[in-house]
C-alpha positions in Angstrom: 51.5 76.3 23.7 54.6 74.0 24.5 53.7 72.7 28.1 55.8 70.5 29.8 54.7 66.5 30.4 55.4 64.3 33.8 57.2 61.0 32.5 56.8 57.8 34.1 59.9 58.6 36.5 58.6 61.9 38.0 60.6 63.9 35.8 59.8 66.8 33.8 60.3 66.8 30.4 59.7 69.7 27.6 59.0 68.3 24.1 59.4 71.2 22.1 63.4 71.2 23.4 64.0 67.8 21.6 61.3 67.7 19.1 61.7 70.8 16.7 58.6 72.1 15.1 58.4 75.6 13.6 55.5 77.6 13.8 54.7 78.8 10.1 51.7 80.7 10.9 53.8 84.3 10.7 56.7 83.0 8.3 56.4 84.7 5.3 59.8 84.9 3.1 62.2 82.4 3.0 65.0 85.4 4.5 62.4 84.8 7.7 62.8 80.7 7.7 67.1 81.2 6.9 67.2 83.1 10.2 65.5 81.1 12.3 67.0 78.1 11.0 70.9 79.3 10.9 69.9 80.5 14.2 68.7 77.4 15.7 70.7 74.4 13.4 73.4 76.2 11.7 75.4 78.5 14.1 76.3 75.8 16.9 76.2 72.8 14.4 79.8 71.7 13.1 80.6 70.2 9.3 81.8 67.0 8.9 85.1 68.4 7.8 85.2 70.3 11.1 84.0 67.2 12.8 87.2 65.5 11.1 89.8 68.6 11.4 88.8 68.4 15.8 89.6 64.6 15.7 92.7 64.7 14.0 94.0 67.8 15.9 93.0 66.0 19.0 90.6 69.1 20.1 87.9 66.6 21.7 88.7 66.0 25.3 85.9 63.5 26.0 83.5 61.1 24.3 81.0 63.4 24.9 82.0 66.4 23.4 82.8 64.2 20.1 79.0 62.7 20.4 77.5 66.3 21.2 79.3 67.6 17.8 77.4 64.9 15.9 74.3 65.3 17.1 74.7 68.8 16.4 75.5 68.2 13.0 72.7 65.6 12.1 70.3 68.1 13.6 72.0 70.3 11.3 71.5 68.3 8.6 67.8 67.5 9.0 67.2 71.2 9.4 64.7 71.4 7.2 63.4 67.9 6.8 62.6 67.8 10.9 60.7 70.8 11.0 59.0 70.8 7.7 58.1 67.4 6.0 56.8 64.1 6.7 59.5 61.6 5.1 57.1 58.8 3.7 59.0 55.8 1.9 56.8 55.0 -1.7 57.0 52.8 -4.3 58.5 54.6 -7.2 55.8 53.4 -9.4 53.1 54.8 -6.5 54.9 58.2 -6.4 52.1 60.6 -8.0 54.2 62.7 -10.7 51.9 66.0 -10.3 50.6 66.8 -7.3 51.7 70.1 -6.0 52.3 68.8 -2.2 54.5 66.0 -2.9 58.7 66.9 -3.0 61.8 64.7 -3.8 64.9 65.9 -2.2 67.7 67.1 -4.6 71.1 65.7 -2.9 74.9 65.6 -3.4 76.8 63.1 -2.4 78.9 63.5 0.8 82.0 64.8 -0.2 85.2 62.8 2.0 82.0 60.9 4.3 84.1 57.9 4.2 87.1 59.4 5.8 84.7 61.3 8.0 82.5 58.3 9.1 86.5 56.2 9.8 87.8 59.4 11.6 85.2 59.3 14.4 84.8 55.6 14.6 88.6 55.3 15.3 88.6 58.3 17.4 85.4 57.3 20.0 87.2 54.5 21.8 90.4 56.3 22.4 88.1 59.1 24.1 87.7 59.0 28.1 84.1 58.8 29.0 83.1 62.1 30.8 80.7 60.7 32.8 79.4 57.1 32.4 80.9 54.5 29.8 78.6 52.3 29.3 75.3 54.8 29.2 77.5 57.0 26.9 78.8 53.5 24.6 75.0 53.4 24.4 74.7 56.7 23.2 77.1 56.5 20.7 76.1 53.8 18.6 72.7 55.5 18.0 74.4 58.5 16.6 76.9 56.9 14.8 74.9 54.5 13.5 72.6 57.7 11.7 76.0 59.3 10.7 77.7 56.5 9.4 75.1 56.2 7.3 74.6 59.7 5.8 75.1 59.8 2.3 74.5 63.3 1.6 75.8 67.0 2.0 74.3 68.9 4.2 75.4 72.4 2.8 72.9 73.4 0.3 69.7 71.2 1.3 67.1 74.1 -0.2 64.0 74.2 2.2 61.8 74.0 -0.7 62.2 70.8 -2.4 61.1 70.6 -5.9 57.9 68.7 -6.7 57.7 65.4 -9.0 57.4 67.2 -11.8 60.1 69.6 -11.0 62.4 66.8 -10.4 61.4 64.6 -13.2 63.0 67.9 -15.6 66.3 67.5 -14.4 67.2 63.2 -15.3 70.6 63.7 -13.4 69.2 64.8 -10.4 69.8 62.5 -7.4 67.7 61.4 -4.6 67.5 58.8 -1.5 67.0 55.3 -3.3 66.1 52.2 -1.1 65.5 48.5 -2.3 63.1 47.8 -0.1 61.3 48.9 3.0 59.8 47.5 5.9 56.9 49.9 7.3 57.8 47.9 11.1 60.9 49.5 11.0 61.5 49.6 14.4 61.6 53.7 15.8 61.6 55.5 19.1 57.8 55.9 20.4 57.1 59.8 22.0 57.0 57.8 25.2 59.9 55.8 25.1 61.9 59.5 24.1 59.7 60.8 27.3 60.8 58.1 29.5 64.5 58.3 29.0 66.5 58.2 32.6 69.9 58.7 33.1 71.6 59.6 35.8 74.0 62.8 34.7 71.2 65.2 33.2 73.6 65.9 30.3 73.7 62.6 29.2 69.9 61.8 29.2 69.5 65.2 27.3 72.0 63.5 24.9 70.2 60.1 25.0 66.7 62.2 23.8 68.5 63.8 21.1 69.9 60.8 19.7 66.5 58.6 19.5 64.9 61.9 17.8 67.6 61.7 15.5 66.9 58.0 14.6 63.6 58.5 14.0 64.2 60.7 10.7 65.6 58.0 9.1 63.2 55.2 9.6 64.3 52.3 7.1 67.1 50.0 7.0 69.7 52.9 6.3 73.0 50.5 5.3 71.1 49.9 2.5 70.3 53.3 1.2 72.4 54.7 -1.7 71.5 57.9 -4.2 70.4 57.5 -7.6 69.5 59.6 -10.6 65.7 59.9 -11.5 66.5 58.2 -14.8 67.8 55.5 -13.2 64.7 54.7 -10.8 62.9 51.4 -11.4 59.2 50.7 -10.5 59.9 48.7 -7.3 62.7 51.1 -6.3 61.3 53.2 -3.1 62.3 56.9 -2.6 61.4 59.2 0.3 58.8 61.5 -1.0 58.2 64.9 1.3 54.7 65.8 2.1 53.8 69.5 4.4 54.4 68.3 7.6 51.0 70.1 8.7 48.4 73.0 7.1 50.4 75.7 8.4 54.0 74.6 6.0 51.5 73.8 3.2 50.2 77.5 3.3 53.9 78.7 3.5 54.3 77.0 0.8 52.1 78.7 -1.3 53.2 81.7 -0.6 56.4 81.1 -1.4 55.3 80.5 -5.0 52.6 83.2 -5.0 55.3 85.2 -4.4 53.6 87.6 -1.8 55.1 90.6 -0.8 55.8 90.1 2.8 54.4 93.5 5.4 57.0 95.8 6.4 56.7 97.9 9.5 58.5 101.5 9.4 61.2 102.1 11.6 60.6 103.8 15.3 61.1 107.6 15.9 64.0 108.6 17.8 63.3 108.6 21.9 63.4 112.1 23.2 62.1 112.9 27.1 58.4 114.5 28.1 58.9 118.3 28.3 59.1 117.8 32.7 59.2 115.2 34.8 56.2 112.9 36.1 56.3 113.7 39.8 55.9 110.7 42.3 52.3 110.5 43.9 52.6 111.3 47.8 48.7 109.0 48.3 48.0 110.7 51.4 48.3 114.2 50.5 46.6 113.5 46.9 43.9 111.3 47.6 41.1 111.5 49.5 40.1 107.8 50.3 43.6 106.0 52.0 43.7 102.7 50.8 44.9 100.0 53.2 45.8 96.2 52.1 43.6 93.9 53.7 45.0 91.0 52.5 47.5 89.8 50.2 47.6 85.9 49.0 49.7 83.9 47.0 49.6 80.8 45.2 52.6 79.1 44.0 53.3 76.5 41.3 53.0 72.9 42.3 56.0 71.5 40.1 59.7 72.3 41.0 61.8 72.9 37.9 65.5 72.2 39.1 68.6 73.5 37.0 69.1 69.8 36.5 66.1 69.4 34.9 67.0 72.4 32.6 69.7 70.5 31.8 68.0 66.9 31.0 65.9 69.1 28.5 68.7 70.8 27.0 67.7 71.7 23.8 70.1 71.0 20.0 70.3 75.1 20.0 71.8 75.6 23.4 75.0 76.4 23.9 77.0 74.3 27.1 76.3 75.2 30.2 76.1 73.0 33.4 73.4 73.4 36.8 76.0 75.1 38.4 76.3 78.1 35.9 73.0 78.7 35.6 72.1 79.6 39.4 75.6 81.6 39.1 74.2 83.4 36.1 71.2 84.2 37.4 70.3 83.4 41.1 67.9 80.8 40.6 68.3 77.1 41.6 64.7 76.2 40.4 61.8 77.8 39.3 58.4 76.4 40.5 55.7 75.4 37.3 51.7 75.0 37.6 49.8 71.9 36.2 46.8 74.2 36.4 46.1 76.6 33.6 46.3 80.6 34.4 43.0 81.2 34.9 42.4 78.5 38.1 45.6 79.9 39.2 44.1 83.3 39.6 40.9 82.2 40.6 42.6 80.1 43.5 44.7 83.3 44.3 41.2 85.6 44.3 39.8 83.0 46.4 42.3 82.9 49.1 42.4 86.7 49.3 38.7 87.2 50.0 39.0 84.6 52.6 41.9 86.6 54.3 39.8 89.7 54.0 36.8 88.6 55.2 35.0 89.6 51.9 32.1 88.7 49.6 32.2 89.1 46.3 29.3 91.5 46.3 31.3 93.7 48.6 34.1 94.2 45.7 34.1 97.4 43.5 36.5 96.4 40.7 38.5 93.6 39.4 42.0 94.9 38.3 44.2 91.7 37.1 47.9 92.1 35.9 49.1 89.6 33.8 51.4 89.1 30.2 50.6 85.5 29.8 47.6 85.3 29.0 45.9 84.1 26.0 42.5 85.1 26.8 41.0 88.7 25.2 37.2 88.0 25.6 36.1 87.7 27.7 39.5 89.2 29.9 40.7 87.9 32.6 39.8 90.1 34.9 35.6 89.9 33.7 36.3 86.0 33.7 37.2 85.9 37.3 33.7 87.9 37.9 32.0 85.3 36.4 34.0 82.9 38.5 33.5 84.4 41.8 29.7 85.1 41.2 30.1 88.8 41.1 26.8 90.0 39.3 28.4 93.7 39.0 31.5 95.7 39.2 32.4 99.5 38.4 35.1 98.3 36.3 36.8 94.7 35.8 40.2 94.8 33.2 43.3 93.3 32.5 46.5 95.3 32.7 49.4 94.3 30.7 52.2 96.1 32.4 54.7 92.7 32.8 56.9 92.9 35.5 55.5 96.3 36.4 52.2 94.7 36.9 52.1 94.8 40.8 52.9 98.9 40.7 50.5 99.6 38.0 48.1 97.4 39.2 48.1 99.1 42.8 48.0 102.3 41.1 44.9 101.8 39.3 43.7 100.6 42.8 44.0 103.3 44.5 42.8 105.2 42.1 39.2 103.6 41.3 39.1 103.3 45.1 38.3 107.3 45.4 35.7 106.8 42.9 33.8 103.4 44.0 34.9 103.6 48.4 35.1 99.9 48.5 37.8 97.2 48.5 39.3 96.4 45.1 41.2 92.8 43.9 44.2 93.0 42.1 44.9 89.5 40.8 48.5 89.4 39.6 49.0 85.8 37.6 51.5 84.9 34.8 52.0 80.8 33.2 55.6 80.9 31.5 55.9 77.4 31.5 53.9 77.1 28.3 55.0 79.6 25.9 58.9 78.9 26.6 59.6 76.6 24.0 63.1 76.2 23.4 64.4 79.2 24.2 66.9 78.9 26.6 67.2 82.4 28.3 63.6 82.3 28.8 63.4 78.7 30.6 66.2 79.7 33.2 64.4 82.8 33.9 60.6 82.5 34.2 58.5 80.6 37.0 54.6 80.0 37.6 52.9 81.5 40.1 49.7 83.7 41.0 49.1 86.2 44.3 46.0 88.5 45.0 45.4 91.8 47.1 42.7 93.5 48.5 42.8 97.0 48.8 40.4 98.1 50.7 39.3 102.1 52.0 41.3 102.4 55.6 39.4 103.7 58.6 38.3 107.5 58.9 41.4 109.1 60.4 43.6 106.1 59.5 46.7 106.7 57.2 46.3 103.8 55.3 49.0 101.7 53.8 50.1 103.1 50.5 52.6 105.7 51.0 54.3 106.4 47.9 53.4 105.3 44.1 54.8 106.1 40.3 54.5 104.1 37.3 56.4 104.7 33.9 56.4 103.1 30.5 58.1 103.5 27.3 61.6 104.7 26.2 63.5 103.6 23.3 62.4 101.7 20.7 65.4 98.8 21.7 64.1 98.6 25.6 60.6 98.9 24.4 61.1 95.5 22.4 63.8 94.1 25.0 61.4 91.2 25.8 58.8 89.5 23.2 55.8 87.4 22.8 54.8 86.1 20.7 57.9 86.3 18.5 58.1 85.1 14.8 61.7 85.6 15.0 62.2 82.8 17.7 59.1 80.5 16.8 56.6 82.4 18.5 58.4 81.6 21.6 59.1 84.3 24.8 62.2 85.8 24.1 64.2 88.1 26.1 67.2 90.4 24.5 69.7 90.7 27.9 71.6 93.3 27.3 68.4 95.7 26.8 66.5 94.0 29.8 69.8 95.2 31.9 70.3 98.6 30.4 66.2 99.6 31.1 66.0 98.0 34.4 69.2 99.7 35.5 67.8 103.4 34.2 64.5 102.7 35.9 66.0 101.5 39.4 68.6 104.5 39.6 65.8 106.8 38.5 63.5 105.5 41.4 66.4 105.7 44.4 67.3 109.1 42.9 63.5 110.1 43.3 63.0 108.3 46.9 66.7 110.3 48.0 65.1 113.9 47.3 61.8 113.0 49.4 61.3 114.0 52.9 61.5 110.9 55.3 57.6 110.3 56.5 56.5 111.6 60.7 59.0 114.0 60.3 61.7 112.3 60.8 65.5 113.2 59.9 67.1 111.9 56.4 65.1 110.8 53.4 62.4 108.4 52.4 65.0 106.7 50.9 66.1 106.1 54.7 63.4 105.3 56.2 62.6 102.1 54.2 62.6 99.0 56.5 62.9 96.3 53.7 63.7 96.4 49.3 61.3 94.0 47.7 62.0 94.0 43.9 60.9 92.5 40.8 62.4 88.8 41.1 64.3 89.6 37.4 67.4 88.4 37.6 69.0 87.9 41.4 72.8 88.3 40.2 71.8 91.2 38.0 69.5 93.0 40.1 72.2 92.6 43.1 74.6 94.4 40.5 72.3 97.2 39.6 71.4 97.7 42.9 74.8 98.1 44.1 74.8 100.4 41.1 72.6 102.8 42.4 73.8 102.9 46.1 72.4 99.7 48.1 73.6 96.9 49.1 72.4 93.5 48.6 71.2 93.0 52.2 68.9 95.9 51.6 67.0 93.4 49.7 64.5 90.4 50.0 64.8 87.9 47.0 62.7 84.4 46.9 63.9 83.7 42.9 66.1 81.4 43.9 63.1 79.0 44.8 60.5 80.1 42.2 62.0 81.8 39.6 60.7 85.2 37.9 56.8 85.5 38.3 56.4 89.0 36.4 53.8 90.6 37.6 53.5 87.9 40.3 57.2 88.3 41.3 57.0 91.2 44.0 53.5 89.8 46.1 54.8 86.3 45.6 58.1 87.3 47.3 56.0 89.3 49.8 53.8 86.1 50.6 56.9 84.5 51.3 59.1 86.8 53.4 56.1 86.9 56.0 56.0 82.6 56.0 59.4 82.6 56.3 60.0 84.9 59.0 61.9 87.5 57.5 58.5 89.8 57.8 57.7 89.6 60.9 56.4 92.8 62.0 54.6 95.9 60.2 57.5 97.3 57.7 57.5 100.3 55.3 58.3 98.2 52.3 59.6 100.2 48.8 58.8 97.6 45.8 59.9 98.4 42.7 59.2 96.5 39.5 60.3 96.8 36.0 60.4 94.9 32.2 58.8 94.5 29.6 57.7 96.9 27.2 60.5 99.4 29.0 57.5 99.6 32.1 58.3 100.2 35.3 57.1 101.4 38.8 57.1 101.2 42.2 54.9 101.7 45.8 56.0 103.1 49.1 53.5 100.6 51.1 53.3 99.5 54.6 53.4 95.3 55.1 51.4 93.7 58.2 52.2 90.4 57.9 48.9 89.7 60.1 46.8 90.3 56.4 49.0 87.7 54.6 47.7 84.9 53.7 50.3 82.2 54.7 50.0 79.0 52.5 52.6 76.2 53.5 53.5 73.4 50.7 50.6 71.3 50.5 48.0 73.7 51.4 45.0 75.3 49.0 46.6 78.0 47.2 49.7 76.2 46.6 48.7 75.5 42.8 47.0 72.2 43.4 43.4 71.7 41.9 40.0 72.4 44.5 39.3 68.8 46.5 36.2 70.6 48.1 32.9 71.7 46.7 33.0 75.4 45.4 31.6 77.4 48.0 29.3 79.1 45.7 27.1 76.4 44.1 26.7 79.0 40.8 30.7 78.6 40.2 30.9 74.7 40.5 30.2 73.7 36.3 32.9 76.1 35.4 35.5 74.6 38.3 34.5 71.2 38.1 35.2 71.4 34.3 38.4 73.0 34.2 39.6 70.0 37.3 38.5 67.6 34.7 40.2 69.0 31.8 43.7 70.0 33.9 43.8 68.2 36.8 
């Protein structure tokens, strides 16, 4: 998990941006740790050549853009150092000479440094300052100060270092020789890198990068020079490499066990089922007409800004300013939740039976859609029973449908509600802001958040509320896999592939308006159902692509009710989180035939036809229980209050 911190000026902050750590759990071949790494380090990073060839060309326009290609190429640099070893300064006489977990780098001098190291000292001061120059004066001489010092190339560092031994075999080998070293060598502290404040979010980003990259070198680095392991005396210290952790240990030893790493075969071409899946017209196939008796939400209780995307910009993203992101996608900020997912859905369950004027005995099934979660036993939804003191249920499970989770989840609704004929929950909950890392796409994107129905059996002779429902899954292999977790490839890490996102989302929603054309408009009225829809609430994906795909298939964007801008993409929270909030901000203000289609992950998609009172929403104003902040009162059932009080403790 990679959760986000509070520092001590309010500010959100995301470690695993400027502190690089690998997960080697899944890594199995070095081909696996060379794409992540040229990935991450090597791609963006410049050479010192390059470094040299931009400032004699005159290619930087600012001091900033000369002091983001350095820290680029120290990160560079450190590649495999950073995320792999601990770099401990020993005694030469107190290095042990066969232990299989302690490495000496192998390194070649720095071809040209000299001329490289002059070039940008001489070429800094005749640089405008972009922003601020005195913070970014400050900057500088922490970077240059590591650069100026390098004394190695950075081309072909080896992630696996050879051992003592292995070292000791080669006498003209060269490694990092110091002639003394202070342990008190004055380094960053993780709070002090926390704690950082500037005022242009660019520039503290910057700031963070360049006390991380201090830290790898933690000895008076003038003094360092290279020497041949012939040539090492007793007193001499070198920088021995231990396994950062257990996890590079046991990659390791695979790497010299030489294990075969798994291979999966290759998918089967995508062909389509022999005749269409008609859509399911509720009141004509179901006996028991289900009607929503309330719908709550519960939204995150820490706004993300795009400037504090930017303060945590990571050493793998690309440039991109506050501005471009909400352009890009819609968003301004996306709202994260201090609480973990579970209290999140339990606040969301809570608020819902409340608004229903339900017990939990009087529920017959806990349906609870969610991608995010970590829990498989007991699930989600059987946790929540627990929670809520429900001694039985006909059927409590968790539904894994992504940003399809609302449609499939009022699908399975409706259907366990002709077999049980009382009120089921559907809990729809997702926590991105912990399983992000440092992937960029994915922090623009993806919010907290958590909302809950109740559909309940309507009156005898009532319609009920669900009109309309289909869900879909599947399709080709690439659409299928268009969004990940967890992901070797990117460290474990959410990722999303855009271009396959687009292409699925865009055959689902023209697929769905084409269906919703052909059907009859309800009451007999003239046109289609297509026509008769009051209000488009979609899956908060993407506001500026969903706007485009929309268009696409025949709307127009003022068809269409969008909160992302605010909280960002919930997934299966996205479409009754945007519900919640149409009614409190007045945009619902009246019973509307609502068509809410969802689609995402896994290539699933689906939508619901569904009336919307806004008297059955729950309306929760900033501030307010159900707005992602921890329970102040006693539990109301005294059988729930351990479990609650323990999880305030441990998260609040």
């Amino acid at each position: 998990m990679n959760a986000f911190v509070m520092n001590r000026h309010g500010r959100m902050v995301f470690p695993s941006n400027i502190m690089p750590e690998l997960d080697f759990s899944t890594m199995e071949t070095l081909e696996q740790l060379d794409s992540v790494v040229r990935r991450d380090f090597e791609t963006k990073a410049p050479s010192g050549t390059e470094i040299l060839e931009r400032v004699r060309t005159g290619a930087y326009g600012t001091r900033y853009d000369l002091m983001r290609d350095l820290a680029l190429n120290l990160f560079w640099a450190n590649r495999f150092s950073i995320t792999m070893y601990d770099k401990r300064p020993t005694r030469w006489a107190d290095v042990p000479r066969n232990r299989p977990d302690v490495f000496l780098p192998v390194l070649q001098p720095w071809e040209d440094g000299d001329a490289k190291v002059t070039g940008v000292q001489q070429a800094f001061p005749q640089l405008p300052a972009k922003w601020s120059e005195g913070c970014e004066d400050r900057i500088f001489d922490i970077l240059f100060d590591v650069f100026a010092n390098r004394r190695h190339h950075a081309s072909t560092l080896p992630a696996l270092k050879p051992t003592v031994a292995e070292f000791l075999q080669q006498p003209g080998n060269l490694t990092f020789r110091l002639p003394s070293y202070d342990p008190d060598y004055p380094v960053y502290d993780y709070t002090d890198i926390l704690d950082v404040s500037e005022d242009v979010p660019e520039l503290e980003a910057l700031h963070r990068w360049a006390m991380v990259l201090h830290n790898q070198y933690p000895w008076e680095r003038s003094q360092v020079e290279l020497a041949e392991a012939g040539d090492l005396r007793d007193d001499d210290y070198v920088v021995a490499f231990h396994p950062r952790d257990k996890e590079v240990r046991a990659f390791l030893r695979r790497l010299r066990a030489g294990a075969e790493p798994r291979h999966v075969g290759g998918p089967r071409e995508s062909r389509p089922p022999v005749r269409p899946y008609p859509e399911l017209d509720v009141r004509r196939r179901f006996a028991v007409r289900p009607r929503i008796e309330a719908l709550a939400a519960v939204h995150g209780d820490q706004v993300c800004s795009n400037d504090d995307l930017i303060r945590n910009t990571a050493y793998n993203w690309s440039p991109m300013s506050a501005e471009e992101i909400a352009a890009k996608t819609g968003i301004e900020q996306r709202e994260y939740s201090s609480l973990p997912l579970e209290e999140l859905a339990l606040q969301a369950a809570e608020a819902a039976l409340d608004k229903a004027g339900r017990q939990p005995e009087e529920i017959g099934g806990v349906l609870v859609c969610t991608c995010t979660s970590s829990r498989l036993i007991p699930s989600l939804a059987t946790y929540l029973c627990g929670q809520l003191g429900m001694h039985q249920v006909y059927a409590a499970y968790d539904i894994i449908a992504a940003c399809a989770g609302m449609p499939y989840g009022v699908a399975d609704a409706v259907r366990m509600l002709q077999e049980v004929e009382r009120p089921v929950l559907v809990v729809c909950v997702e926590k991105f802001s912990d399983k992000i890392g440092n992937v960029r796409t994915s922090r623009m994107i993806f919010g907290d958040g958590a909302a809950a129905l109740i559909v309940g059996p309507a009156a005898d002779g009532a319609d009920g509320d669900i009109e309309y429902m289909k869900t879909y899954a599947s399709g080709p292999a690439s659409e299928v896999n268009s969004i990940l977790w967890p992901n070797p490839e990117f460290d474990n890490n959410i990722t999303v592939f855009g271009p396959q996102v687009k292409a699925l989302a865009g055959r689902y929603l023209a697929q769905m308006i084409d269906e919703l054309g052909k059907l009859p408009a309800p009451e007999g009225r003239d046109g289609s159902l297509l026509d008769a829809i009051d209000l488009i609430v979609p899956h908060q994906a993407n506001k500026t692509m969903v706007i485009q795909l929309a268009e696409r298939a025949g709307l127009t964007a003022d068809q269409l009710y969008f909160n992302i801008e605010k909280v960002g993409n919930t997934s299966s929270a996205s479409i009754p989180l945007a519900i919640h909030d149409a009614v409190r901000d007045g945009v619902i203000t009246e019973p509307l035939r609502v068509f809410a289609p969802g689609f995402g992950a896994g290539a699933v998609a689906g939508y619901a036809v569904m009336r919307v009172d806004p008297a059955v929403v729950a309306v929760q104003r900033p501030g307010e229980r159900g707005t992602g902040q921890a329970h102040a009162e006693v539990p109301a059932h005294p059988e729930r209050a351990t479990a609650s009080e323990e999880m305030q403790t441990a998260f609040g």
